[in-house]
VEXRODREN-720512 format. One line per 8 residues: number of its first residue (from 1); for each residue x negated, y, z negated of C-alpha. Coordinates in steps of 0.25 Angstrom, whole numbers, plus 5000, padded with zeros to 4 digits. Each point is the difference from the previous one (the first is absolute). Example, Ala and Ser with C-alpha at 12.3 -4.5 7.8 and 13.67 -1.06 7.14 Angstrom:
1) 4951 4982 4969; 4994 5014 5002
This chain:
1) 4708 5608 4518; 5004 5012 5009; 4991 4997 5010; 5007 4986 5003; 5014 4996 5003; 5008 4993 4990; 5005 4988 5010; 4984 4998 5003
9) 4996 4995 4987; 5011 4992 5000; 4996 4993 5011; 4984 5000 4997; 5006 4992 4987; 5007 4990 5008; 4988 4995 5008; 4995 4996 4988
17) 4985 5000 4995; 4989 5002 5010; 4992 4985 5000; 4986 5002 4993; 4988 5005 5011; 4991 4986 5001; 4986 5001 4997; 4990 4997 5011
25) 4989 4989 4998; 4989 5011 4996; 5010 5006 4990; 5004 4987 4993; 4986 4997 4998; 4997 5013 4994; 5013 5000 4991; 4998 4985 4994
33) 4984 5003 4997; 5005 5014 4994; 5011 4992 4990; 4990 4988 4998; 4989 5011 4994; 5012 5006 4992; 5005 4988 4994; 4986 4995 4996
41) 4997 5011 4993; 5015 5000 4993; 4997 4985 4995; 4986 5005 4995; 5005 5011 4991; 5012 4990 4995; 4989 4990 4998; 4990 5011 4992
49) 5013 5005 4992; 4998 4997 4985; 5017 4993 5001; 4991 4991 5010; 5000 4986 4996; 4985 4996 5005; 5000 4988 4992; 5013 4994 5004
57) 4998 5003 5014; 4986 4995 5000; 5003 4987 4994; 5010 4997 5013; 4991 5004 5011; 4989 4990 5008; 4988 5010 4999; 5000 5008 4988
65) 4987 5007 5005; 5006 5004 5012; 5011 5006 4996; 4991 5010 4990; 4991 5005 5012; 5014 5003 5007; 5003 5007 4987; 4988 5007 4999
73) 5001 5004 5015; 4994 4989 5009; 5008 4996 5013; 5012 4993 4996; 4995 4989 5013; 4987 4993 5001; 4992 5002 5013; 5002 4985 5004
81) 5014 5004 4999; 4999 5011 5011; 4993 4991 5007; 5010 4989 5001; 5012 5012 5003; 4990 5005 5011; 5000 4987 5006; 5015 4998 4998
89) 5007 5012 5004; 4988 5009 5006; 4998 5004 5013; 4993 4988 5004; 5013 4991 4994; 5009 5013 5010; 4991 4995 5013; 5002 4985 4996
97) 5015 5002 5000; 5001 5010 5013; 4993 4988 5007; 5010 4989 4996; 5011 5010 5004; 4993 5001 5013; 5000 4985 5002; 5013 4999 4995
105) 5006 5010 5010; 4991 4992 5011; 5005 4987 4998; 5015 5004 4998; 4996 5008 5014; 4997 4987 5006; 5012 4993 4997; 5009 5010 5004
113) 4992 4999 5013; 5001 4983 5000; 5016 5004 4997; 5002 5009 5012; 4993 4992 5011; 5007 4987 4993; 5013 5007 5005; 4995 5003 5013
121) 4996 4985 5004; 5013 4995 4994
């Protein structure tokens, strides 16, 4: 407090919160693969606890066997699930949507170009 003037503070308080640092690609990746393994774990030691319900909760589920190999520590995703998110939103599905950008660009290009010598003949 002796270091800094009273009247600074104040006015460091009025601007007000500093807006959060945004995450880059690479960080967001990491931080979302870091909570996933966190969470899964969580639901594994709620679904080992003895309050657990196994019964209940196995009696409403589509693949009972399934969900005791997650519980017992296999992947929560089959491999023909990765698969099928590979294809989706994988770097293959990244180059796929930077071409149709490209031709989208190209063609909107080429009307802007139709526009401009339409002008000039008229």
């Amino acid at each position: 407090n002796w270091c800094c003037p009273p009247g600074r503070r104040v006015q460091s308080s009025k601007l007000g919160p500093t807006p959060p640092r945004l995450l880059s690609e690479e960080e967001y990746r990491v931080q979302g693969e870091v909570e996933t393994q966190k969470a899964l774990a969580e639901l594994r030691s709620i679904c080992q606890s003895p309050e657990f319900s196994a019964w209940t909760t196995v009696s409403r589920i589509q693949s009972p066997k399934r969900f005791a190999d997650f519980v017992a520590g296999a992947s929560h995703v089959t491999p023909i699930e990765v698969s099928a998110h590979e294809r989706e939103f994988g770097l293959a599905s990244l180059c796929i949507d930077e071409q149709l950008f490209e031709e989208d660009d190209d063609d909107d290009y080429d009307e802007e170009e139709e526009n401009v010598n339409d002008s000039f003949a008229g």
